[in-house]
Every structure is written in structure tokens, then in C-alpha cells.
C-alpha atoms as one frame of an Amber mdcrd trajectory, in Angstrom:
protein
  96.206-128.989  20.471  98.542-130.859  17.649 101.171-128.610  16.749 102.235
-128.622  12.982 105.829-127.131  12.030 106.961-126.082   8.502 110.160-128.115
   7.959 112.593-126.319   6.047 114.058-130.041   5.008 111.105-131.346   3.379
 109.738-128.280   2.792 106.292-128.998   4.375 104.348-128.760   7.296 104.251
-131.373   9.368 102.602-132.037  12.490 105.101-132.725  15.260 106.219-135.587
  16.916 109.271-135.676  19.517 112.101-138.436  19.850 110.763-138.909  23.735
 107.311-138.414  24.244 106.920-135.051  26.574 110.597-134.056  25.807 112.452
-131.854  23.005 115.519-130.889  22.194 116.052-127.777  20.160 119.552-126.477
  19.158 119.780-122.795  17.661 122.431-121.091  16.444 123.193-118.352  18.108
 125.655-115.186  17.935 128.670-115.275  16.255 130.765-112.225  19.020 132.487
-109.981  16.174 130.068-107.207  16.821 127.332-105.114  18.449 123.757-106.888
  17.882 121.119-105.319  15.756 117.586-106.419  14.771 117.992-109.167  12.597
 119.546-110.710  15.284 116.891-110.137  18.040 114.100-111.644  15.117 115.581
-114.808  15.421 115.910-114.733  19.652 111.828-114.113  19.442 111.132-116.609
  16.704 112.600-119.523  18.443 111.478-118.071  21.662 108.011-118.162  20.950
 108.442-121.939  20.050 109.863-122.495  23.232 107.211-120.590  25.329 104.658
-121.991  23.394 106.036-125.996  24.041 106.631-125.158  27.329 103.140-123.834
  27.668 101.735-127.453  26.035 103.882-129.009  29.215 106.887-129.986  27.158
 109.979-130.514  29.110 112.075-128.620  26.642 116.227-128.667  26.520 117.297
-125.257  24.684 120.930-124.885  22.796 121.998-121.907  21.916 125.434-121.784
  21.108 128.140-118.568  21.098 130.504-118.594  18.150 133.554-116.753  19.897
 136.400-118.019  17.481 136.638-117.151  14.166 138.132-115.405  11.188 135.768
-112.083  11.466 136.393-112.191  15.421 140.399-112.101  15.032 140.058-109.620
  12.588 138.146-107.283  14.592 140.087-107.579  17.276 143.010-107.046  15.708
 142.002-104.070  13.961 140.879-102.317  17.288 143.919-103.626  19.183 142.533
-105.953  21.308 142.937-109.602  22.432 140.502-111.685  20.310 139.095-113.511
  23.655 138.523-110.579  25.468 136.715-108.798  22.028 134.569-111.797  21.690
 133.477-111.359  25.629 132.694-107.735  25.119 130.484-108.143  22.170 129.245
-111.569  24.101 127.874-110.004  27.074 126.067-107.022  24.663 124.039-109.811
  23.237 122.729-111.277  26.444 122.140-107.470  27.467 119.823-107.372  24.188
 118.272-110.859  24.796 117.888-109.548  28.621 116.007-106.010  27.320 113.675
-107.569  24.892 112.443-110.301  27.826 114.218-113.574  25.866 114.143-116.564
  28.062 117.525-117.328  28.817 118.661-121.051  27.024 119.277-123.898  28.946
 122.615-124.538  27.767 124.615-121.912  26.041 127.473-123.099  25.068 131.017
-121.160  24.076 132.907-122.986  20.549 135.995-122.446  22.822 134.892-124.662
  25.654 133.875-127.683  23.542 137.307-127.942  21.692 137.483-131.695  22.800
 134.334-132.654  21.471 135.451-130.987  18.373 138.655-132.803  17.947 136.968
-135.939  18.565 134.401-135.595  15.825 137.331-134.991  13.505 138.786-137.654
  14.380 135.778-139.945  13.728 135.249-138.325  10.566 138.788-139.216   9.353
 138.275-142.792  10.446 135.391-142.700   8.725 136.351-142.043   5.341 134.417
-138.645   5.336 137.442-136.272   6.015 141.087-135.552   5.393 144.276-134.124
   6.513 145.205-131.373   3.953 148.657-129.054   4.938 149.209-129.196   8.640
 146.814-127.839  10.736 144.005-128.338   8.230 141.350-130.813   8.092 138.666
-131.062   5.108 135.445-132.554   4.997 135.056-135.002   1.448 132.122-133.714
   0.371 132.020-136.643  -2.391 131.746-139.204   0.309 128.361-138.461   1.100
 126.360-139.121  -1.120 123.091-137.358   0.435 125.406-133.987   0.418 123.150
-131.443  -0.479 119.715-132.628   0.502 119.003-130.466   3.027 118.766-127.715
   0.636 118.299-129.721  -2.354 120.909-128.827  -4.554 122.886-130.713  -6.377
 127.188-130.854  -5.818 127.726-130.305  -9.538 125.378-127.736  -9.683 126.760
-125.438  -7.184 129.441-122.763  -7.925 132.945-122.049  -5.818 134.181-118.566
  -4.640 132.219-115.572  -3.646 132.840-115.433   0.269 135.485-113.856   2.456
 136.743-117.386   3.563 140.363-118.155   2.326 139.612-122.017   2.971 137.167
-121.881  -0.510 139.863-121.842  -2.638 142.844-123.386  -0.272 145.079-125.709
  -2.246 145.090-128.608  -0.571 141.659-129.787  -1.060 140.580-132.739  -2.873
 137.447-130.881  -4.140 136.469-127.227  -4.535 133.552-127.742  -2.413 135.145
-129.678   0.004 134.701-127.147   4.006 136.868-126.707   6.216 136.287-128.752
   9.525 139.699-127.104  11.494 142.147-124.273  10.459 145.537-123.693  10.599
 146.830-120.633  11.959 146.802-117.503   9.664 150.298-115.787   9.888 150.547
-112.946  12.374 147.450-115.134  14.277 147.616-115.150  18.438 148.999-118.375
  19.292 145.977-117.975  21.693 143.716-118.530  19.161 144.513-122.105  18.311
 144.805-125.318  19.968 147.360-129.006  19.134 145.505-132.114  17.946 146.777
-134.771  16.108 146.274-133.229  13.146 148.209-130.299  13.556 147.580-126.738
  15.621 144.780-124.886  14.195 140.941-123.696  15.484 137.762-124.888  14.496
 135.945-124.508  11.249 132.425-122.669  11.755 130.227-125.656  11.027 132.069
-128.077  13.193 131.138-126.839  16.564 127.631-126.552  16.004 127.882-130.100
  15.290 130.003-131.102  18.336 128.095-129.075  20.611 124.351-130.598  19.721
 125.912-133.743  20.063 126.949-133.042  23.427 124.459-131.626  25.129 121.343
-133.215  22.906 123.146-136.709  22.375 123.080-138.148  18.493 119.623-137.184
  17.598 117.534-134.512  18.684 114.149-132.903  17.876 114.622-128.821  15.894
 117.420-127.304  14.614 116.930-123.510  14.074 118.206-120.917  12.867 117.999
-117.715  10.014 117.353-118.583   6.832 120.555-116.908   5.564 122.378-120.365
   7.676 120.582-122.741   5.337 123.441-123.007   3.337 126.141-123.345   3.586
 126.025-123.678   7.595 123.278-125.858   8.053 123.832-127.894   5.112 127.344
-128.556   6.392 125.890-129.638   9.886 123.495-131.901   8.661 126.779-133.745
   6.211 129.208-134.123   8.983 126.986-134.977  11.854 125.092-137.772   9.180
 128.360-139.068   7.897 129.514-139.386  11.516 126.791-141.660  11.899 124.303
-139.368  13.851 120.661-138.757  12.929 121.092-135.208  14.057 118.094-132.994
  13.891 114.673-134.416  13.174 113.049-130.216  11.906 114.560-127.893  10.302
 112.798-124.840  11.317 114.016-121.310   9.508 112.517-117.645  10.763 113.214
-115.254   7.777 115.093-112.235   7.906 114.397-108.316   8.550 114.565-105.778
   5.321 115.616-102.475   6.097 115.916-100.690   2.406 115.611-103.584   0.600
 118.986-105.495   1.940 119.097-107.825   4.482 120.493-106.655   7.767
């Protein structure tokens, strides 16, 4: 049986091909550790697991990603608020969503990677972006991605850089004053005052911690190589997560993910959990 995917790139379905011919590589984007799981969570876990069962059934050999966002602005926040170390808040809240996983009978991944165990890859896709062209050094500690230097910036989602507006989230680095561009994302952070010195690590850039998008990136490439078969994810990562992927991974010369596959989200009252 030929299986057809809806590709959330092209918007179409299109019948499936892999890289290597009995082999894919899927990366999905798993937890990000600031809290307790709930349901819209688990609907992704069976969405993508359901894939995988179902390619493993037609006798793929399949490589699963599913990475575990432990560093980040919510995650020090948290912790901070409940008086704990970030690392050890991240674990807690880390080993409740493989408990859920576990419960609901989700295959475990083959890989599942933590963002602060692949801070090497990290750094080095910075630093190929820089050389590049594609990023820049901003106050210390902070590196942007030029959104202007690619010109395909955008297509994922199909929108259009002068079309899209600036502000609205909780992330201090949308309107930081050392970017070239408004829409230009953050690729590393400097420390926030007050931050553990735990929770950031020296390149040559300056000390800071990894921007949200760039791990995803440095961890497919690891672990799937340049180019690799599905990305997933919620639909709610389209943009800006996904579309942020796809720019840094293609302007570090990477074909990146071949599908886009998206599982919607789960209403409760109307608003999206």
C-alpha cells in the first residue's frame, strides 16, 4: 500500500517517498519541561505515533527524534518562582512526561535528545551561520539570525517578511535593541540578570543559552544528518518555530526536512489547551 501524507509545506497530499529506500527519519518536537503535561500534549505523542507504528508495520526501518526542551525562559522562570534549581525543575517535569507517554502505551523514540546535551552542535551551527552571512553578533552574549538574508524566509508558511507584524509574545528578544531587523530571532541569549550562571554556557560569541529554534535544528542535524524525511509537530509550532528551523538549517546549507506533517490541536471551551 502507497502511503500519501498531507504536507503542511506545500499544502497537499503527497504520496511518500523516503531519502533511502526502506529508511526514514522523522524528527518531532517534543516537550518543552516547564510544567505538568496535559492532553494537548499526549494528541501529538499519538499522532506521530501512529505514523511510526504504521511505517514500521509497512517494514520501514524508521529513526525517531524527539527532542526535550529543558532550557529556556519559561523553565527559569518556573523554577525560580517555586525555589528550585532550573535543571533539577526541568528533570521533574521531564520524567512526568515520559510517565504520561509510558501510561497511554507511546513507543518510546529512538533518540531523545536533551537541548542541554547538544550545546556543541549548537555553537557550531552558529558559528556556520555567522560565516555564512546569515547571522550576527548583537550585545555580548547574543547572536541574531538576518532574516533578510534569506530570501525564501517565510515559505514554509507562506507569508511574506513585510507582511508580518512584531510584538505580541512574552519573549524580550522581539523587541531587543540590537537587532538589525524587527523580525530578526534569536539563535543564543545572553544571560538575564539575577539568571543561574548554571544556565548558560562560553562560546566565542559571548556566555549565553540557546535560542528555542536553534536546537531543534542542531539536534536533527545530528542524529538525522543534513536531510531527513518528516518533521512534526502541533500546528501551533508552524510559526514561528518551524518556520525558523526550516531558515537556519536552509541557510546553513542543509536540505533539512523533506514533510512537514502538522496534527491539530485539542479544544476544551473553545481555547486551545
Amino acid at each position: 500500500m502507497t502511503l500519501h501524507l498531507y504536507d503542511s509545506a506545500t499544502r497537499s497530499v503527497r504520496e511518500f517517498t523516503p531519502l533511502v529506500a526502506g529508511r526514514v527519519g522523522m524528527y518531532v518536537c517534543g516537550a518543552t519541561v516547564q510544567g505538568e503535561p496535559h492532553v494537548g500534549h499526549l494528541r501529538s505523542a499519538v499522532a506521530f505515533d501512529v505514523l511510526v507504528r504504521w511505517l514500521r508495520r509497512s517494514d520501514y526501518a524508521v529513526t525517531l527524534v524527539r527532542n526535550v526542551t529543558d532550557i529556556d525562559d519559561k523553565i527559569l522562570d518556573k523554577a525560580a518562582q517555586a525555589g528550585a534549581d532550573w535543571w533539577a525543575w526541568a528533570f521533574q517535569h521531564e520524567r512526568l512526561f515520559s510517565a504520561a507517554y509510558e501510561a497511554i502505551g507511546i513507543d518510546a523514540p529512538t533518540y531523545e535528545p536533551r537541548a542541554t546535551g547538544h550545546v556543541p552542535d549548537m555553537v557550531a551551527l552558529l558559528t556556520r551561520l555567522v560565516e555564512r552571512g546569515h547571522a550576527y553578533v548583537g550585545h555580548e552574549g547574543n547572536v541574531w539570525f538576518d532574516v533578510r538574508s534569506l530570501p525564501s524566509y517565510g515559505s514554509l508558511t507562506r507569508q511574506l517578511l513585510e507582511n508580518l507584524s512584531v510584538g505580541g509574545g512574552d519573549d524580550a528578544a522581539e523587541t531587543a535593541s540590537d537587532k538589525r531587523n524587527p523580525h530578526d530571532f534569536a539563535l543564543w541569549k545572553a544571560p538575564r540578570e539575577n539568571e543561574s550562571a548554571t544556565a548558560s554556557w562560553d562560546t566565542p560569541f559571548g556566555r549565553g543559552r540557546p535560542g528555542w529554534h536553534l536546537e531543534c535544528s542542531a539536534m536533527a542535524q545530528r542524529y538525522l544528518g543534513e536531510s531527513f524525511d518528516i518533521h512534526g509537530g502541533g500546528i501551533d509550532l508552524r510559526f514561528p518555530h518551524h518556520e525558523n528551523e526550516q531558515a537556519q538549517s536552509h541557510a546553513a546549507g542543509y536540505g533539512f526536512a523533506q514533510y512537514w506533517l502538522h496534527n491539530a490541536w485539542v479544544t476544551s471551551g473553545g481555547e486551545k489547551m
